[in-house]
C-alpha positions as CSV (number, residue, x, y, z in Angstrom):
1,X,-4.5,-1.9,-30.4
2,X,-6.9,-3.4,-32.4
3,X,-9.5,-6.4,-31.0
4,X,-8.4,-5.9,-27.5
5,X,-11.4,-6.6,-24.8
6,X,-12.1,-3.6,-22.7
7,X,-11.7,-3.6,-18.8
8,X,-15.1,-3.9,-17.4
9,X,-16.1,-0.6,-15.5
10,X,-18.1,-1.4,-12.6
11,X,-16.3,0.1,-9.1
12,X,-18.1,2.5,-7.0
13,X,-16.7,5.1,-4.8
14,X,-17.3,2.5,-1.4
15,X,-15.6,-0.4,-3.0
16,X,-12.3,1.6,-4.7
17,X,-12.2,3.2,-1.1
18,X,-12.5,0.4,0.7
19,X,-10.1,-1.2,-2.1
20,X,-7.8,1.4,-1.1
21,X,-8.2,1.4,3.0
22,X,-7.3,-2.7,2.6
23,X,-3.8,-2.4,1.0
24,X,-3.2,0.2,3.6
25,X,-3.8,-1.1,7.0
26,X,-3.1,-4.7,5.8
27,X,0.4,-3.8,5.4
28,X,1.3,-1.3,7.9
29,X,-0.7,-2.5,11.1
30,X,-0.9,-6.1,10.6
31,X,2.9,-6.8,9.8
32,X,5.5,-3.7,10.4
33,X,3.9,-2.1,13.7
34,X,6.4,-4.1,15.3
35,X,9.6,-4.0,13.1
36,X,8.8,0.0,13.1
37,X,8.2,0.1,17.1
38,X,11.6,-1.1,16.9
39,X,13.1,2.1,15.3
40,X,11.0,4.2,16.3
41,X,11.0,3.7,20.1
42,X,8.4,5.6,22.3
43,X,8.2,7.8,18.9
44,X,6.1,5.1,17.1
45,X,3.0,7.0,16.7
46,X,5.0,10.1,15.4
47,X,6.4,7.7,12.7
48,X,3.5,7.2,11.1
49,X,2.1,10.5,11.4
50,X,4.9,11.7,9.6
51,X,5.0,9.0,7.4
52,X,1.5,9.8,6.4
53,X,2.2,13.4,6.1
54,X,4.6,13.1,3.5
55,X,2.6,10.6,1.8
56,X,-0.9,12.6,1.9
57,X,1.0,15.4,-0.4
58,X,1.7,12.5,-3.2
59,X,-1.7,11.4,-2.4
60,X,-3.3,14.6,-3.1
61,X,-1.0,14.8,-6.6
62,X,-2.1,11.5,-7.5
63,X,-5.8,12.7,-7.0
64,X,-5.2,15.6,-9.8
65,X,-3.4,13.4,-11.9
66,X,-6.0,10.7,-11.7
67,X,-9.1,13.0,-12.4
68,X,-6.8,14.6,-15.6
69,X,-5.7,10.9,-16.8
70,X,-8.3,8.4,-15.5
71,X,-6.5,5.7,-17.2
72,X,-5.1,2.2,-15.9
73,X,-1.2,2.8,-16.2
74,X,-1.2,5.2,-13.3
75,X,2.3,6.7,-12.7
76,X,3.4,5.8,-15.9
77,X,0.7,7.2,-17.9
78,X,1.4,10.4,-15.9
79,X,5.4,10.6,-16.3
80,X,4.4,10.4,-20.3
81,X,1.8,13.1,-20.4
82,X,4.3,15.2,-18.4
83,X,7.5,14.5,-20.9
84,X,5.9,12.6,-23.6
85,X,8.9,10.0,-23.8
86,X,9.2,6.2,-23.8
87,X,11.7,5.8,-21.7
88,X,10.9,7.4,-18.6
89,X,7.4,6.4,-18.7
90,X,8.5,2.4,-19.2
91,X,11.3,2.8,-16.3
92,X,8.2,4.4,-13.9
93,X,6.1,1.6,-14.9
94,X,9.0,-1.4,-14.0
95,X,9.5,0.5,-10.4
96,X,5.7,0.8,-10.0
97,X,5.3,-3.1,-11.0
98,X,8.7,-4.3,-8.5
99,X,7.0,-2.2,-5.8
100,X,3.5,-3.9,-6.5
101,X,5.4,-7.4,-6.5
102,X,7.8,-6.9,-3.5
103,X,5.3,-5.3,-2.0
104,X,3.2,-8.7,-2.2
105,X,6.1,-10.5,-1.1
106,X,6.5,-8.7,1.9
107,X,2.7,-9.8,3.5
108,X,3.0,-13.2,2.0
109,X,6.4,-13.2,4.5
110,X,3.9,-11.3,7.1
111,X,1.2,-14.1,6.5
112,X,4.0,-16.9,7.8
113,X,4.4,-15.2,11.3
114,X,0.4,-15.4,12.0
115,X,-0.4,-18.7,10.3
116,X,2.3,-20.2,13.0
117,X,-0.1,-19.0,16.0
118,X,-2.4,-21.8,14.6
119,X,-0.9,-24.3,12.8
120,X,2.8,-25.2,11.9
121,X,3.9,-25.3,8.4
122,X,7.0,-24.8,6.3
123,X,7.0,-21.1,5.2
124,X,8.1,-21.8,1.3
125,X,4.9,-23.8,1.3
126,X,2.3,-21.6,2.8
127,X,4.2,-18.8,0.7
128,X,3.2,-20.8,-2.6
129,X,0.0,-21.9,-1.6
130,X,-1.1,-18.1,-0.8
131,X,0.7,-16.5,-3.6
132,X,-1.0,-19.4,-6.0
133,X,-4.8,-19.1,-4.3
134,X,-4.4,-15.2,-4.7
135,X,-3.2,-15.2,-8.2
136,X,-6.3,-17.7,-9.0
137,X,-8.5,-14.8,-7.4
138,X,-7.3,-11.8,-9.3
139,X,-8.0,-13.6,-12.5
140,X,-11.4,-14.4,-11.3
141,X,-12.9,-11.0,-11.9
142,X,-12.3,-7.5,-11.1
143,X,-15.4,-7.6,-9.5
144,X,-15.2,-10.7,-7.8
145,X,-11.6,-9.3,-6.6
146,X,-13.0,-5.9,-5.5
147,X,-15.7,-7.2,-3.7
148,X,-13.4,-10.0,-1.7
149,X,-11.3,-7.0,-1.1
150,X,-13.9,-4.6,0.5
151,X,-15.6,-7.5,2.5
152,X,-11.8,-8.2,4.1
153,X,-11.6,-4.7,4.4
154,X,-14.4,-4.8,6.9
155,X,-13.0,-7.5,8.4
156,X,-9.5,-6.2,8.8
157,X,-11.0,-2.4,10.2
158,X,-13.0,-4.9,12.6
159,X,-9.5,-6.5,13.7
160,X,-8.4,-3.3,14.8
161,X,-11.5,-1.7,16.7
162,X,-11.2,-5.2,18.3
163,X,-7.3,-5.1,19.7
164,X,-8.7,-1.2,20.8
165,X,-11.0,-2.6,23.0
166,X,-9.1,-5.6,23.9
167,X,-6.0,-3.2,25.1
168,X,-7.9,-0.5,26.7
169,X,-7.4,-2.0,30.4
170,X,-4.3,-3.8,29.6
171,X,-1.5,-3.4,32.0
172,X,0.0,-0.2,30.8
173,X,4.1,-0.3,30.3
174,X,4.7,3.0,29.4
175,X,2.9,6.5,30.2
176,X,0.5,8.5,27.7
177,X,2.9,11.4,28.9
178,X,5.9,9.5,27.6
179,X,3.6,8.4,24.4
180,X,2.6,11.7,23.5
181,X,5.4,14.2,24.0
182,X,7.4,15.5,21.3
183,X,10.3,13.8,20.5
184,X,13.6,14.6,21.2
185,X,16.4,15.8,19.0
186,X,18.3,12.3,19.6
187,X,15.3,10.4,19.0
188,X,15.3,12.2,15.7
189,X,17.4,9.5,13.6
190,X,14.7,6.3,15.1
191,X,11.9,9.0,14.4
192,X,13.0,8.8,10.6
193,X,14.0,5.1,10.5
194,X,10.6,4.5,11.8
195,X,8.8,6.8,9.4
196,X,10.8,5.5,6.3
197,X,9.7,2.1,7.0
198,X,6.5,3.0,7.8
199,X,6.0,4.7,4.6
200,X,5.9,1.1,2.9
201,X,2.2,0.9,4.6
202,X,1.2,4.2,2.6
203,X,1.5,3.4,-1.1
204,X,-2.2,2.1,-1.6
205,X,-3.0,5.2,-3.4
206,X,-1.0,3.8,-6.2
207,X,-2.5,0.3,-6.3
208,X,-5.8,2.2,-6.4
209,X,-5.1,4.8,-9.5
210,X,-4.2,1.4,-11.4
211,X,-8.3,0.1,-11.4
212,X,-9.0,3.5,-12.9
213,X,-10.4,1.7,-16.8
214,X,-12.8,-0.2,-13.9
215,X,-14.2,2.5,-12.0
216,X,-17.3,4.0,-12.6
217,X,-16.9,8.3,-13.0
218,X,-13.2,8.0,-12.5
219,X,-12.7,11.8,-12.6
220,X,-14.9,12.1,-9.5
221,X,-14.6,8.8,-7.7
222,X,-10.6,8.3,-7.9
223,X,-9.8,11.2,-6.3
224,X,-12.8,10.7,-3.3
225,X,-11.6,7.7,-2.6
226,X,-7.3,7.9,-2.8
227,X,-8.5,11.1,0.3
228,X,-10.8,8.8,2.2
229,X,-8.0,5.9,2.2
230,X,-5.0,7.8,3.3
231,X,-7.5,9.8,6.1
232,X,-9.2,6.7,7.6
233,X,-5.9,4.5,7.4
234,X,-3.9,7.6,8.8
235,X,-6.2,7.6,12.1
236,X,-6.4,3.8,12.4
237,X,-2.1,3.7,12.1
238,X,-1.9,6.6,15.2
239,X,-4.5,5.1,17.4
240,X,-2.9,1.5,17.1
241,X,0.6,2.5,17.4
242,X,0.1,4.6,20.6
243,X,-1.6,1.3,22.1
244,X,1.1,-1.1,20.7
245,X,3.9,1.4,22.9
246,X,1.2,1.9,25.8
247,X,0.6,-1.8,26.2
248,X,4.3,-3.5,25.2
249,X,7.6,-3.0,26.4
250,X,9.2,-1.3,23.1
251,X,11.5,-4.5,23.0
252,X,8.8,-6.7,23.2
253,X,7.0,-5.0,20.3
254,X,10.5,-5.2,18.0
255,X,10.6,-8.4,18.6
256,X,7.4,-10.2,17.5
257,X,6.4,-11.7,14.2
258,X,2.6,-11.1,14.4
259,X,2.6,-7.7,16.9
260,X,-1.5,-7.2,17.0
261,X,-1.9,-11.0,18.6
262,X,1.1,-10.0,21.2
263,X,-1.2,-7.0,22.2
264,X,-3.9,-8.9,22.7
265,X,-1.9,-11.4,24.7
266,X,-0.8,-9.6,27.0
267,X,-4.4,-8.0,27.5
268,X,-5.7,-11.2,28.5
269,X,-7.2,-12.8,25.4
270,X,-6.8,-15.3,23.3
271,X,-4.7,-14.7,20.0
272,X,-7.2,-16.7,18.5
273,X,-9.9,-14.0,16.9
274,X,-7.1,-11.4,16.1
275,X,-4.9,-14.2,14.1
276,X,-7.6,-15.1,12.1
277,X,-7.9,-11.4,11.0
278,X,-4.3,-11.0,10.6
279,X,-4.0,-13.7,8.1
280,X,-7.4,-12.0,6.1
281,X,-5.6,-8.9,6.2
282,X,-2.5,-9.9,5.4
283,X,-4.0,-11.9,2.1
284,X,-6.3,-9.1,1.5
285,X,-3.2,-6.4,1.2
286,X,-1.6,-9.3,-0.9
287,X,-4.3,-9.1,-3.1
288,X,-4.3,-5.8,-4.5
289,X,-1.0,-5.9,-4.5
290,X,-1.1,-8.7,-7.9
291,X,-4.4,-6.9,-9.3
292,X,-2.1,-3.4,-9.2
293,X,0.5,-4.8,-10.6
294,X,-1.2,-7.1,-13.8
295,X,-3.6,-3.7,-14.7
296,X,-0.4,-1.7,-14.9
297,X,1.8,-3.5,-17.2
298,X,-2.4,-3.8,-19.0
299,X,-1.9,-0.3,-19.4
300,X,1.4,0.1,-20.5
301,X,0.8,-2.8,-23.2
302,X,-2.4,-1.4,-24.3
303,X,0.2,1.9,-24.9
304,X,2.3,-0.3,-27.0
305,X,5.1,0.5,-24.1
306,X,5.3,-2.7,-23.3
307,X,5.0,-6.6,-24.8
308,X,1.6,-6.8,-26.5
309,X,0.7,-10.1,-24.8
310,X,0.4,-8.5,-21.8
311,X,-3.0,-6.6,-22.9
312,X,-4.5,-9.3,-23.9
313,X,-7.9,-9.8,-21.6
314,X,-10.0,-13.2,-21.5
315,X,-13.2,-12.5,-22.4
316,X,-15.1,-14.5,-20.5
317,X,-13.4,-12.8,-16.9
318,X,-12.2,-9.6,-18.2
319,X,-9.0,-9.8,-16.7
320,X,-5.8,-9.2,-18.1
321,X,-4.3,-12.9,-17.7
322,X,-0.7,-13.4,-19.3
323,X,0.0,-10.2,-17.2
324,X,-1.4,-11.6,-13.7
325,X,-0.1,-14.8,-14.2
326,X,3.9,-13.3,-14.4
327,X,3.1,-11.0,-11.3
328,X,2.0,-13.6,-9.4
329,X,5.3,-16.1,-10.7
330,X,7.5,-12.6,-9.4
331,X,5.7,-12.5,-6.2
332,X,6.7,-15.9,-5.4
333,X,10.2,-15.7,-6.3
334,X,10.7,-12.7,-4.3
335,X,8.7,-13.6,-1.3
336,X,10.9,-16.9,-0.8
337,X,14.1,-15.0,-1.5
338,X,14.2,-12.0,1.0
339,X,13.5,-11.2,4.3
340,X,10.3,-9.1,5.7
341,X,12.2,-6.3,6.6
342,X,14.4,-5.6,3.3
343,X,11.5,-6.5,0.9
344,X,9.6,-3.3,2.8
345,X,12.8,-0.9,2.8
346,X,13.4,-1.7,-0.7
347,X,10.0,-1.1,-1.8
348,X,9.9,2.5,0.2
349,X,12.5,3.6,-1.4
350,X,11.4,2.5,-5.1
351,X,7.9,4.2,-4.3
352,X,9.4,7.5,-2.7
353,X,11.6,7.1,-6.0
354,X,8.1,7.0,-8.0
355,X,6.6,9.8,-6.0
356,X,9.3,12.3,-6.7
357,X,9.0,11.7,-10.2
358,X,4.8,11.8,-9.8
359,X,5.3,14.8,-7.9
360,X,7.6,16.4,-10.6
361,X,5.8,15.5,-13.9
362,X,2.2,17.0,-12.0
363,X,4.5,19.9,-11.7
364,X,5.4,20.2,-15.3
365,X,1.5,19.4,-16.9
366,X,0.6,22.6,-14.2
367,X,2.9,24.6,-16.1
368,X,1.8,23.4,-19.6
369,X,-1.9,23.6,-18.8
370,X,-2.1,19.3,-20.0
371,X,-5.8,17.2,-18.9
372,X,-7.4,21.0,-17.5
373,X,-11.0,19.5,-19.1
374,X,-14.1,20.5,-17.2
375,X,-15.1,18.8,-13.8
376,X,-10.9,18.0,-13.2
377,X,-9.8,18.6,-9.8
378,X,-7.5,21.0,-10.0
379,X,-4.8,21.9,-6.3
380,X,-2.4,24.4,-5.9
381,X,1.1,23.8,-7.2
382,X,2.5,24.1,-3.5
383,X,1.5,20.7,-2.8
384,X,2.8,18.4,-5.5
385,X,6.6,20.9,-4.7
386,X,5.6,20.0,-1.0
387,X,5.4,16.4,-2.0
388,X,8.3,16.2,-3.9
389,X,10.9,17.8,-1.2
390,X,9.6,15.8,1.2
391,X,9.9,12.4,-1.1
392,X,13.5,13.3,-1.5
393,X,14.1,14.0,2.0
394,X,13.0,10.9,3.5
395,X,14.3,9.1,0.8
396,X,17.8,11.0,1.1
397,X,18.0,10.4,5.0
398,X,17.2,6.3,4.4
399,X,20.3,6.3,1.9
400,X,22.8,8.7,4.1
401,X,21.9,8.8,7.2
């Protein structure tokens, strides 16, 4: 299109990881340790192992199909080099978008539960004031947004080596024995409850693939940094969740609306220092959630897939305005419409949804040889089929079982 003002490329491989590592853990430490303690049981850790099994083999696809298509439509861009129709593409892109925005609702209902440690306010307006001060940030600048993202980032990783240390002589409630034995077959069910809502706190991969017009040697960096999120955020979910179910009664954990200040609790400190993390994490995952979303339906525009408005950039910012501006008006209507809970089921399944379909069109562009320039990362085609039956089998279980 004609007269359209480029994305500015300027991200390096430590802010897009970073960038990646802070939708991760904002989400699934910060808000749903709790809500998937309660599913999982004893079994917590296991949850999110398995949760970040199946999601490393879509992450690993979505580092191929990054290097072939650096480009800022992500899964979309992806299901149309695979087919080369419209209408897949454009439904891929509306999933990836309601995921992005329901996704953003879900921590702006997290961000409610640890404001409340500190101060009382209605929840529909600290909803609207986050989801408005965000939505002012994204179209700031990418940089500007990048860099407030990797400096919460540290923050948030600082949370958690913090409630580590804080729980390490806490009053233990249940046994490392108990914690670390296999599960049992009539744990199983919780097991996959656990690991379907848990999957929610994976999907950061995709917010990341989305920056891909900003980052600086995409082909290269992209993939780099999608491996070093999901690996970090991986190791940071297991050791948190076996403290969460060696410090708390499993019912205690369920129960509580901001789960990393309970742990520290009942460790002896003050909930102080942790909640004030919580909420920067919570905003942080929030974030990327809006600047995912706006640079996708970018992309799709800029494709003439979608309304041309939505590619138009400011020029003064660089940022894609119209197109943040509706994400963020989404966000809010979602986030004071629907519970924590539902808004992160209904986004894992939309993304396991999208995965499949990821999985399946890296699939096809293997078999027709697509985006194979030199320096593209190239993995074997086991792991985008491994990705894909295991995408449909949690996804299966969470409708039917």
């Amino acid at each position: 299109m004609p007269g359209i003002v480029p994305l500015k490329r300027s991200l390096s491989l430590p802010v897009v990881s970073f960038y990646g590592i802070g939708t991760i853990i904002g989400a699934g430490i910060y808000v749903l340790v709790g809500k998937v303690g309660g599913a999982a049981g004893m079994a917590l850790p296991y949850a999110f192992l398995l949760a970040g099994i199946i999601a490393g083999f879509t992450a690993l696809s979505y580092a191929e199909l990054a290097s072939r298509f650096p480009v800022s439509a992500g899964s979309a861009a992806y299901i149309w080099q695979a087919w080369q129709r419209r209408w897949p593409a454009q439904v891929v892109a509306a999933l990836v978008a309601l995921t992005g925005i329901v996704s953003a609702a879900t921590i702006a209902n997290g961000f409610v539960g640890y404001l409340a440690i500190f101060v009382q306010v209605p929840d529909a307006l600290a909803i609207t004031l986050l989801v408005t001060l965000l939505t002012l940030i994204a179209l700031w600048g990418i940089n500007e947004s990048a860099l407030t993202v990797m400096l919460v980032t540290l923050i948030e990783v600082g949370g958690l080596l913090f409630v580590i240390y804080a729980s390490r002589n806490a009053t233990p409630a249940n046994t490392w024995s108990a914690i670390t034995a296999l599960p049992k077959w009539d744990a199983v069910p919780g097991l996959l409850v656990g690991s379907f809502l848990a999957f929610y706190a994976f999907i950061g991969f995709e917010d990341m693939v989305n920056t891909a017009e900003e980052v600086k040697n995409p082909r290269k960096t992209l993939p780099r940094a999608i491996l070093l999120a999901i690996c970090t955020s991986t190791v940071l979910y297991m050791v948190i969740a076996a403290l969460a179910v060696r410090t708390l009664p499993v019912a205690e954990l369920a129960r509580s609306e901001a789960p990393l200040a309970t742990m520290v609790t009942n460790a002896g400190y003050s909930p102080a220092f942790i909640g004030v993390i919580s909420l920067f994490a919570v905003v942080n995952g929030a974030l990327v959630q809006i600047i995912m979303a706006s640079r996708l339906l970018y992309g799709m525009a800029k494709k003439q897939m979608a309304p041309g408005f939505l590619a138009k950039v400011n020029p003064r910012t660089r940022t894609p305005v119209i197109a943040t501006l509706l994400i963020g008006a989404f966000i809010l209507t979602f986030a004071l419409w629907l519970p924590l809970t539902a808004l992160a089921k209904i986004t894992s399944f939309i993304m396991l949804l999208v995965f499949c379909l990821v999985n399946s069109a890296l699939l096809t562009i293997k078999a027709h040889g697509a985006g194979r320039e030199e320096g593209v990362i190239c993995y074997p085609a086991w792991i985008p089929a491994v990705g894909l039956l295991s995408c449909l089998g949690l996804m299966s279980f969470s409708a039917f079982g």
